[in-house]
C-alpha positions, 0 to 999 in steps of 0.5 A: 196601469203600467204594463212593465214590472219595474216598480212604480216609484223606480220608474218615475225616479228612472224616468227623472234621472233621464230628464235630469241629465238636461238640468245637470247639463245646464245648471251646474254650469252657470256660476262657471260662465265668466271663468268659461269666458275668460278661457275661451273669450268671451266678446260681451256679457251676453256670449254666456247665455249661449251656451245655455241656449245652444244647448237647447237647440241641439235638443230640438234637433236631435229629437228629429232623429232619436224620437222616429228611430225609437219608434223602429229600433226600441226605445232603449236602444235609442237612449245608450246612442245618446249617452254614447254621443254625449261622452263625445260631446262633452270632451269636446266642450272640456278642450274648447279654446274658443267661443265656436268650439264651444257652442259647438261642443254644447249643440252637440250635447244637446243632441246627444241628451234629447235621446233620453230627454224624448225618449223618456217622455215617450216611455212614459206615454207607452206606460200611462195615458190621459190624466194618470199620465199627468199624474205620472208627469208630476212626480217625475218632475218633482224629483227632476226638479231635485237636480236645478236646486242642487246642481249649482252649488255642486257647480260652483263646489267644483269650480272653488275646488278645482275647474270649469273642466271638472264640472264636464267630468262629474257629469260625465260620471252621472251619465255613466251611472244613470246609463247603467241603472236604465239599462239593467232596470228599465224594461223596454215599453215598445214591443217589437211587433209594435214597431214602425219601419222607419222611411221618410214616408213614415216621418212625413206621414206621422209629421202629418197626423201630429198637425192633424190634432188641434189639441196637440198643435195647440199644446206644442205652441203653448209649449214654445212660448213658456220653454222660450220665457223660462228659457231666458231665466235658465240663460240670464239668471247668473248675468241678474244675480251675481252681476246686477245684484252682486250675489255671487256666492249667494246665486246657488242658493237663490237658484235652489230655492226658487227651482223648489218653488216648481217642485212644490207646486209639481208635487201639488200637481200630481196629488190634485189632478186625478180630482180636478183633471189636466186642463183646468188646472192648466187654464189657471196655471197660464191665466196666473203665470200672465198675470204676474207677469204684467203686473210686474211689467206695469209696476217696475216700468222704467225703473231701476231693480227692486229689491232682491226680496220683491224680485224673489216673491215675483219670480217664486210666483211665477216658478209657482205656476210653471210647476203646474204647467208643464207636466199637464201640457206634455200629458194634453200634447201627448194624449192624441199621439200615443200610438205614434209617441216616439215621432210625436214627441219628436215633432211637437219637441222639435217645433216648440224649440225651433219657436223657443230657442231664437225667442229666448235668446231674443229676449235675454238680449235686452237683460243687460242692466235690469230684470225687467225685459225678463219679465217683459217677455214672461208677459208677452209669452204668457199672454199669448198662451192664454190667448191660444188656450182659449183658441184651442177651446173654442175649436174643440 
């Protein structure tokens, strides 16, 4: 049961709006990438997908800080300092003139957003535990995942209409909205006599128990490896579909669709769980995510794209199987940690983006004329997280 008076289904949709600022932040940008690059000078076609990887490292960073200070300060208060920090960043970004201003601008906003990225994560283990927290997980994502269908059409509306610089203001103005509904509706979930005194000691003794659960260490790895894969659709899928597949007015809609294909299965999720429990559906979430990975790999090897159609059917497969992925892993990580969440999901968020960041901007290098190197790392990352499942199963 939940422990605060906010309603059940406003907070799951509050909770998701903080999340969704991350989608936002990324995916109503990428049908702006080439007019980005002609203003601040893009070097190669490759340059674009930086500013979507970049913003992911400065998530793993900020994490560090945020998640241990709410840990001592309140979760809420944690969160206005992030919005606070991302209206900065994001003037920033909208003045940037050249390519390091701007990665510049967009690791700050990263910083910035792991606030109410983490923070809202740890409200949500504060509030619910074990499978119903699974269960909660799924439905917040499935309205998140409202935001990636609709955020590059509203990108690309923006850019047809008026600039790349606007798309930063409009998201500024959601910023502000959400900022204000968490703040009058979202009680505080960590009592003050519940609070930790935040000391280096402190930090490195939660560093320490966070290492101390397998099932945690496990799930944060399984965590990099599949952030890192989906990591480089997020950073490549505009570089695939507007320039190797020329739909560019098609892409929001590509993109949409194939965001609905998470939602769907996410919503499945949260309906089966409480029947069917986290990890077997999770075990079967990666054993399918593998395989169609490597059944890609070995039938378009060496060979030129396939059709969009067959493209498509691949990918919604593999969105398919990401959907019952993530909200039973955050819940399997989260489940030993409760009573230290707030360094807990900072520790595990710092370490699976420190793994995902430089491995999917590794990967996304090779994506210059075909998908395939995309799908090359889905199955060397799927793989490996099945392998490591199965590791974590043997040990326990």
């Amino acid at each position: 049961m939940q422990k605060k008076q906010t309603s059940q289904l406003e907070f799951i949709a509050i909770m998701a709006s903080l999340m969704a600022m991350v989608a936002l932040s990324i995916d109503a940008l990428l049908p702006a990438l080439d007019q980005i690059g002609i203003t601040v000078g893009f070097k190669k076609v490759t340059d674009g997908q930086l500013l979507v990887t970049m913003i992911f490292l400065g998530l793993g960073i900020g994490q560090l800080f945020f998640g241990p200070l709410s840990d001592t300060y309140g979760r809420k208060k944690m969160v206005y300092a992030g919005f606070i920090l991302f209206v900065f960043a994001s003037f920033i970004c909208v003045f940037s003139e050249s390519l390091t201003i701007m990665i510049a601008g967009r690791i700050l906003q990263g910083i910035a957003l792991s606030a109410p990225r983490t923070i809202s994560i740890s409200i949500i283990r504060d509030s619910y535990e074990g499978d119903y927290m699974a269960k909660i997980m799924s439905f917040v994502t499935v309205i998140f995942i409202i935001v990636p269908t609709l955020a590059p059409a509203l990108g690309k509306f923006i850019l047809d209409y008026y600039s790349w610089q606007a798309i930063f203001y409009v998201q500024l103005f959601f910023a502000v909205i959400i900022g204000f509904w968490f703040a009058i509706r979202q009680p505080e979930t960590l009592p003050k006599a519940n609070r930790i005194p935040f000391t280096l000691k402190v930090f490195i003794t939660g560093t320490k128990e966070v290492f101390s659960f397998k099932q945690t260490v496990a799930c944060t790895a399984i965590s990099a490896l599949i952030t890192g894969s989906f990591m480089v659709y997020l950073s490549a899928s505009q570089q695939v579909f507007q320039l190797q597949y020329g739909l560019v007015d098609e892409f929001p809609y590509i993109f949409a669709s194939l965001a609905l294909t998470v939602g769907a299965a996410t919503f499945l999720n949260g309906k089966i769980v409480m029947k069917y429990g986290m990890e077997p559906i999770l075990k079967w979430a990666l054993i399918g995510f593998a395989v169609v990975s490597v059944l890609y790999v070995i039938i378009f090897y060496n060979t030129v794209n396939p059709s969009i159609e067959i493209l498509l059917l691949f990918f919604g497969m593999q969105f398919f199987f990401i959907g019952f992925i993530f909200g039973n892993l955050r819940a399997l990580m989260m489940q030993p940690i409760g009573h230290i969440a707030g360094i807990g999901a900072a520790i595990t968020g710092f370490i699976a983006t420190l793994f995902s960041v430089p491995l999917g901007t590794f990967i996304g290098s090779f994506v210059n004329t075909t998908a395939l190197p995309m799908f090359i790392g889905f199955a060397f990352c799927g793989c490996l997280s099945v392998l490591i499942y199965y590791l974590l199963k043997r040990l326990t």
